[in-house]
N, C-alpha and C positions, 0 to 999 in steps of 0.2 A: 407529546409531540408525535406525529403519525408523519413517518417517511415512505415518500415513493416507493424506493427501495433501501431494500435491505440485503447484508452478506448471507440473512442468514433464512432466507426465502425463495425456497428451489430456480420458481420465475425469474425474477430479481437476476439469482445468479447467475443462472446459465446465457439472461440478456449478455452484462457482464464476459465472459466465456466467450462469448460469439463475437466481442467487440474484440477480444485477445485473438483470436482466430483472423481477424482480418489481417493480422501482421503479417507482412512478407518481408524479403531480404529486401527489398527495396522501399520500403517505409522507409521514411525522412523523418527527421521531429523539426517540427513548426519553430521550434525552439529550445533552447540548451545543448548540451556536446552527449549527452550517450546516444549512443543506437538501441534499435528496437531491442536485440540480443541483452542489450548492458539492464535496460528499463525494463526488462523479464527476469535478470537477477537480481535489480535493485531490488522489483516490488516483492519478491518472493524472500530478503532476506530480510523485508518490514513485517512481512505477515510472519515468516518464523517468531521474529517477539511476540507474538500473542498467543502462540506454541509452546512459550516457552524454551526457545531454541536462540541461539545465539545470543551477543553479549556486546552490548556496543556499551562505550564507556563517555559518561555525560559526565562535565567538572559541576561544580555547583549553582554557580552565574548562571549557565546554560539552562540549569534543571531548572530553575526560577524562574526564567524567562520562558523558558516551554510551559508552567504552571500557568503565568501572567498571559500568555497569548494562547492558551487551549481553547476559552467561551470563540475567540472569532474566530480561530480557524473550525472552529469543530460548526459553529453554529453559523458562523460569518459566512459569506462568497466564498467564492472559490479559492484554491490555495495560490499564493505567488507563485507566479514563474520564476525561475532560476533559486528559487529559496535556498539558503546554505542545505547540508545535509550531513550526517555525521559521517567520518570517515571509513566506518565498519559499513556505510551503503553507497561509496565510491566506487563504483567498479571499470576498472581501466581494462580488465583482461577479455576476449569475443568469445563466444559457446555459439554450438550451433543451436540458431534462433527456435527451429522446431522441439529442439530438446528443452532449452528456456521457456517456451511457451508452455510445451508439458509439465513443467513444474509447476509454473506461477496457475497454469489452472487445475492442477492436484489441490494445489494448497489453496486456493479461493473456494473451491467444489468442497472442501473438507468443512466449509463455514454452515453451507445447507444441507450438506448429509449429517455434523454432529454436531448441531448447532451450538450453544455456549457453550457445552462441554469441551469443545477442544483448546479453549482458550484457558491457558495453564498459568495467569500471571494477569493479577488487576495494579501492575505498579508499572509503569510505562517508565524507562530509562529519561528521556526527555518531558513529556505531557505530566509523569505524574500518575496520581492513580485515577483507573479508569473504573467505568460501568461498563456494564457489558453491551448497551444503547451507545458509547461513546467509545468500544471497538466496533461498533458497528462502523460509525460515520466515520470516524479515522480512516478505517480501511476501505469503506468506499468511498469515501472521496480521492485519498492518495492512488489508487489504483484508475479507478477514473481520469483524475487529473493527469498521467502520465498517458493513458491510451489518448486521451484529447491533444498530447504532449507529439503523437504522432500521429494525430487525424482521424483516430478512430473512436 
C-alpha cells in the first residue's frame, strides 16, 4: 500500500507542522468540546504512546474491540467524530496554545528526523499490536483528523 503521506517523510511532515501553525487562540472546532490548546495535548499524549511514554489503562472488552475495529479505522474513512477516548486523553485543564503547539510539533517532527527508531512499543494499549506502517496511519490520521476538527 503506497500512502500519500507519511509521519515519517520530511515533506509529509513539515505539510503536517504547517497545518498545526495555523492555530490561533481563536480557532473554533467545527465539532466536539476541547479547544485548540486541549487538542495540542490530546494529540501530543497519543503520540507519547508510540514513545513509549505514558500509560493509559484499557479493560479487556475495550482492547477487543480496538483489535475488531483497527482494519476500518486504520484503512477505512475517516475517523468519527466525537468518538469516545480514553480517559488518560481527556484533557479539561488550558496551556498556553503556543507552548502546546511546540510540543505537539516536537513530537510529530521527531517521526522524520528518527524515523521508526523512536517508536519504543509495537503493542498499542487499545488497537493492539502495531506495524510500524500502522503507527504510521494511526498517527496521521488521528492528528489530521483533529486539525480538520478545527479547520485546518
Amino acid at each position: 500500500m503506497i500512502l500519500m503521506n507519511s509521519i515519517y517523510d520530511k515533506a509529509s511532515n513539515e505539510a503536517m507542522i504547517a497545518r498545526i501553525n495555523q492555530l490561533t487562540p481563536e480557532s473554533k472546532a467545527v465539532w466536539g468540546k476541547m479547544t485548540a490548546d486541549q487538542m495540542c495535548v490530546h494529540c501530543s499524549r497519543a503520540i507519547d504512546i508510540a514513545f513509549g511514554k505514558g500509560d493509559i489503562k484499557v479493560n479487556f472488552v475495550m482492547r477487543l474491540l480496538g483489535k475488531m475495529l483497527k482494519k476500518k479505522v486504520f484503512y477505512g474513512g475517516a475517523m468519527g467524530k466525537n468518538s469516545p477516548t480514553a480517559k488518560e486523553f481527556i484533557i479539561t485543564d488550558h496551556t498556553d496554545l503556543e507552548v502546546a503547539k511546540a510540543e505537539l510539533i516536537a513530537r510529530f517532527r521527531r517521526f522524520a528526523d528518527e524515523g521508526t527508531a523512536c517508536i519504543k512499543t509495537m503493542d498499542h494499549p487499545f488497537w493492539g499490536k502495531l506495524t510500524y506502517e500502522e503507527w504510521n496511519l494511526l498517527m496521521w490520521k488521528h492528528t489530521s483528523h483533529h486539525l480538520e476538527q478545527f479547520g485546518v
